[in-house]
Every structure is written in C-alpha cells, then in structure tokens.
C-alpha positions as CSV (number, residue, x, y, z in Angstrom):
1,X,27.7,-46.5,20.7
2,X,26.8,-44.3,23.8
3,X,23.5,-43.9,25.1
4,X,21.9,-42.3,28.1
5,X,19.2,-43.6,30.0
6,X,16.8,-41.6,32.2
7,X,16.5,-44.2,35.0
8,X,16.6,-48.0,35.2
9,X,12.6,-48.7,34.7
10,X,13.2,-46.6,30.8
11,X,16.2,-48.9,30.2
12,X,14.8,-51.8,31.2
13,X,11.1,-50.7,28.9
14,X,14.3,-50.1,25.8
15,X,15.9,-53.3,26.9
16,X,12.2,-55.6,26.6
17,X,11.7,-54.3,22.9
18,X,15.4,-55.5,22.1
19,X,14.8,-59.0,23.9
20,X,11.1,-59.6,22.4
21,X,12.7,-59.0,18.4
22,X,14.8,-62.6,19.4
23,X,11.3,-64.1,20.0
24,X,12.0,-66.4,22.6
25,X,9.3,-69.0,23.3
26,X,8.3,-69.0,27.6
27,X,11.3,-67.8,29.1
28,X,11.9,-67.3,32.5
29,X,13.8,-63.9,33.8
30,X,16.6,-63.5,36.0
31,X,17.5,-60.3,37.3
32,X,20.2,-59.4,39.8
33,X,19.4,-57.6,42.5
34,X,19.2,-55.0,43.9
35,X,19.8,-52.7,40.6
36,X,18.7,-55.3,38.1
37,X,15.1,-55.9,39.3
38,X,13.4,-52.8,38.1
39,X,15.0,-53.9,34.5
40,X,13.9,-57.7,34.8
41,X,10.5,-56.2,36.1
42,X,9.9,-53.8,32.9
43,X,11.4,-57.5,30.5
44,X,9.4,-59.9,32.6
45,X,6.1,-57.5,32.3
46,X,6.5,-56.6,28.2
47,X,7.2,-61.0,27.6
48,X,4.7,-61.9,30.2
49,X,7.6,-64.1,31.5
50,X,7.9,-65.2,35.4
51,X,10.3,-62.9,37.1
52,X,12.8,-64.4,39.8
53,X,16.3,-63.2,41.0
54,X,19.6,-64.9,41.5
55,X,21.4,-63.7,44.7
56,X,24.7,-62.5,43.7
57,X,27.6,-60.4,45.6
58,X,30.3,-58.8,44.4
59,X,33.6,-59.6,46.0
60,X,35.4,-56.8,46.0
61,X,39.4,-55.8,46.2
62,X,41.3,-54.9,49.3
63,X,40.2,-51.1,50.5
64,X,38.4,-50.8,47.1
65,X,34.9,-52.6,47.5
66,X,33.5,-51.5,44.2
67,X,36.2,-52.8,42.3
68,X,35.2,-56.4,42.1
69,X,38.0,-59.1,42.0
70,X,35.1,-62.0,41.4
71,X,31.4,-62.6,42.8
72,X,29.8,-65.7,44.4
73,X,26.1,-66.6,43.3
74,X,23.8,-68.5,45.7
75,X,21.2,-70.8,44.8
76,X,20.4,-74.4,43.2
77,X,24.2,-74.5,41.8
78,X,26.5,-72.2,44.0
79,X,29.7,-71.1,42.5
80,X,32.5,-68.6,43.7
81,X,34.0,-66.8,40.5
82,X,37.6,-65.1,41.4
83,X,39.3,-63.6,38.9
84,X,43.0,-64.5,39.9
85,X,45.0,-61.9,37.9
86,X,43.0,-59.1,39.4
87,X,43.2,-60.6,43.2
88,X,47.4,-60.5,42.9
89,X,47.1,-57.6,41.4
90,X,45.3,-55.9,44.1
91,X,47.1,-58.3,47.1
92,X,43.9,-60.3,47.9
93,X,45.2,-62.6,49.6
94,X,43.5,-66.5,50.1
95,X,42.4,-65.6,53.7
96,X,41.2,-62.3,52.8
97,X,39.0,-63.4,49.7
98,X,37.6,-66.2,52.1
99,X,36.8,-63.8,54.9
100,X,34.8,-61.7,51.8
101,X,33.2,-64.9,50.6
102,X,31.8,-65.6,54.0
103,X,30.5,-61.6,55.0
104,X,28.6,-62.1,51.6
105,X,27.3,-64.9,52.3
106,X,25.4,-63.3,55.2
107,X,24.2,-60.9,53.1
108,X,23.1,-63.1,50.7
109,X,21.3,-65.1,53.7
110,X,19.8,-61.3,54.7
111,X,18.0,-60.7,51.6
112,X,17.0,-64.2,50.9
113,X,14.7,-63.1,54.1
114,X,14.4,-60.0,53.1
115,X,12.7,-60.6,49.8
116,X,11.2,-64.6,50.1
117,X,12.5,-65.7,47.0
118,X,15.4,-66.7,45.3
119,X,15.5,-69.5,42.7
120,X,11.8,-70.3,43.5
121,X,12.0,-70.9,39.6
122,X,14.2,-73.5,38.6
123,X,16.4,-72.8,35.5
124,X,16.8,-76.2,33.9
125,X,15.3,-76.9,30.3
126,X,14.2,-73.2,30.4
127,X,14.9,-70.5,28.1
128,X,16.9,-68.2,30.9
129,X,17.0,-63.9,30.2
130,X,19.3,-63.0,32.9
131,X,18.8,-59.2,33.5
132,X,21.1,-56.4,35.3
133,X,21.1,-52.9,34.8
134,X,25.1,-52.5,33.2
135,X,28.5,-54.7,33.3
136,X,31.4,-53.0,34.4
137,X,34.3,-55.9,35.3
138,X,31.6,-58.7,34.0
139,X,32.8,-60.3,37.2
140,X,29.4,-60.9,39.0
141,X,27.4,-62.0,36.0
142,X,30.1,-63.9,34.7
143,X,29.1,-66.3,38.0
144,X,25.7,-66.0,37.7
145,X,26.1,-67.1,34.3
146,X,28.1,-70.3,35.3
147,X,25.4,-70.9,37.9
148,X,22.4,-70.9,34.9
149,X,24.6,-73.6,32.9
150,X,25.5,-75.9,35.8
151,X,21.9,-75.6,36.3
152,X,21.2,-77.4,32.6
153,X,18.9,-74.1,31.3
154,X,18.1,-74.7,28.2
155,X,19.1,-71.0,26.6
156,X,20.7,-67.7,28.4
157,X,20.3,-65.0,27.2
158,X,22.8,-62.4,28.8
159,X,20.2,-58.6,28.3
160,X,22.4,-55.3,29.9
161,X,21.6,-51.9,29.1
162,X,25.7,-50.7,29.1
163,X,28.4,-52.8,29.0
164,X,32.4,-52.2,27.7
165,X,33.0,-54.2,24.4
166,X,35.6,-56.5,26.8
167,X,33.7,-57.5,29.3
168,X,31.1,-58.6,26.8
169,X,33.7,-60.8,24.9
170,X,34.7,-62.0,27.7
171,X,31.1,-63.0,28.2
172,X,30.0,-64.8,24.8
173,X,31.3,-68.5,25.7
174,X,28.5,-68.6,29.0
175,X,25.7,-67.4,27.1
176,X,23.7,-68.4,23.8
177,X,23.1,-64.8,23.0
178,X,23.7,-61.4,24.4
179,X,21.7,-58.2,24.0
180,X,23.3,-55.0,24.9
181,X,22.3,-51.3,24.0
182,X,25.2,-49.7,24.6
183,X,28.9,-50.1,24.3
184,X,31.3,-47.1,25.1
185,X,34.7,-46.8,24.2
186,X,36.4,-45.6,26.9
187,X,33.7,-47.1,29.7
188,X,33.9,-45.2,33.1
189,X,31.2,-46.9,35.0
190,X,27.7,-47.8,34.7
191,X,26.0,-44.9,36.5
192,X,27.7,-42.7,34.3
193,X,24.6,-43.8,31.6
194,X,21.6,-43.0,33.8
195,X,20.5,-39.5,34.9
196,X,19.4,-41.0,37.7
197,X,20.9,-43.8,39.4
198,X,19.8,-44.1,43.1
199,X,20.4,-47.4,44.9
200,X,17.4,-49.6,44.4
201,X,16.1,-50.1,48.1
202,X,15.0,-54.0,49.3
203,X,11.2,-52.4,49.9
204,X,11.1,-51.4,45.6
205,X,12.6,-55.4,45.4
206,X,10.3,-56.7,47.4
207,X,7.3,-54.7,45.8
208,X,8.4,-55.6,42.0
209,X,8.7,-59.3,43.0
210,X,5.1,-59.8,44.9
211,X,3.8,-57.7,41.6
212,X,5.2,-60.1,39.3
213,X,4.4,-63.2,41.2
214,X,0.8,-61.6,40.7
215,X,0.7,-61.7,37.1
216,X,2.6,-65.1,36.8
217,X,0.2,-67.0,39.3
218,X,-2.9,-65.5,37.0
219,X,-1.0,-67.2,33.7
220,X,-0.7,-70.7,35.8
221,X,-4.5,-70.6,36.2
C-alpha cells in the first residue's frame, strides 16, 4: 500500500480519523518533534486529547547522520537505544557512539528551552498515542517506546503515516496497537510520501504546543 500525502498537517488530519475508529477513552498524545508535532497537533485537536512531546535524537552512523544506528529519549524514564548489528556494521565505535550520545544531549537540553515543555504530562496509567510523521530504521521510536513502558502507561498506541512492513514488526512487542496508513514495498525514505516535506522550524513547535496547551487548560476547567 503506497500513499502520498500533501504535507504533514493532511497526514496527520488522515492519521486522527484512523486513531479515533480504535475509540480510545482520554488519551494523552506524544509526538516527536520536530516533524511529528504538526501530526500529534491535527490527532490531539480531532480527540480533544492533551498534546506533549518526548524529546528524542537520532544517533546517527559515522559520516552518515541520517542513517540512525539507535536514538536516546529524554524525560521521566531516559533510555539510550543502539542497535548493535548496525553500529559494527557501520564502525561506530564505543567512544564514538558516546561522544554522539552526549552532542544530543545538548540538543535535547536546547529545545527543552526552546519549546518549555517536555513530559509536562506524565505517561503512567494513561492511554499513550505516540505520534511521528513516518518510520524509516524504527530506531528512534523504538526508544521512545521503551521510555512510555518504563514509564507504567497504561496503552501505546504506536500512529505513523508511512512506515516499511519491518520496521513495524519489529515494533509490535513495545506497543498495544499500531496504526499505520501506508506500507511500501521497497521503502526509500519518508519524505518520499509527502509533496511537501520542509523541516518543521522550533517557532511552528512552539506555536502548536502553546495552541494545544490552550484547548487542554479550557477542558481542565
């Protein structure tokens, strides 16, 4: 199944119908930023859910930074996900994959400020939709996921636009359920599904987030 989304706010309006027909009762959503937020956004609006992030980096190989050997995910549970095989495949060595763990963590430190929030919802006991806006390795949300169930959430719900049919396998034992609207066979990479595909800037982040904390603080009264 191949589809072709116009830009990550359509996907993510495509992606709520698909998460709503589960009928999940109060769930809390997740997105990765940057590129997942305008998805969580469109979910988190069409659910009326709270919308929060979980501050993820992608580790990436030697010379090759979009090709992701594992990710580390900050927050109430940290973990650092490497995916072995791949790092001696690609000569990552133990000092180089610690030096990459520690320039991420600066980042991760950078947009904590940058966008004043990060975990301000805590996952335990809580039906959890964690949002991004495709899988390519699976490497990143595969530690985000591990974060949610260290955190004792109560469901996760894994909801991607794209995806390969492996990653999503590899996937199925850290989540209750996954929703995904499209699985091509060969996958290239995840941009190749959007017509448009910019890098989401912190300033659309911060904006989504402050717009979302609007309509959850109104629900709380």
């Amino acid at each position: 199944m191949n589809r072709q989304f116009a830009n990550r706010r359509e996907a993510g309006r495509e992606l709520a119908r698909a998460v709503a027909s589960l009928g999940i009762e109060d769930p809390i959503i997740f997105a990765l930023p940057r590129g997942g937020v305008p998805l969580g956004y469109e979910v988190a609006r069409a659910l009326d859910a709270p919308l929060d992030i979980l501050l993820v980096r992608k580790i990436g190989a030697p010379g090759h930074e979009e090709y992701g050997i594992g990710a580390l995910v900050d927050g109430a549970s940290p973990q650092v996900v490497i995916n072995e095989n791949i790092a001696r495949m690609v000569g990552a060595t133990s000092q180089y994959i610690e030096g990459e763990v520690q320039r991420q963590l600066a980042e991760v430190e950078r947009r904590r400020a940058a966008y004043g929030s990060g975990l301000s919802h805590s996952p335990r006991g809580r039906n959890v939709i964690l949002v991004d806006d495709g899988i390519a390795t699976g490497g990143t949300v595969r530690a985000a996921l591990k974060a949610l169930r260290k955190s004792e959430a109560s469901r996760i719900v894994l909801a991607v636009p794209v995806a390969p049919k492996s990653a999503l396998q590899e996937l199925e034992k850290l989540s209750d359920d996954i929703v995904c609207l499209s699985t091509p066979d060969p996958f290239y990479a995840v941009g190749a599904h959007y017509s448009d595909f910019d890098q989401t800037s912190d300033a659309e982040v911060v904006s989504l987030l402050a717009d979302a904390r609007t309509w959850s603080e109104a629900n709380e009264r």
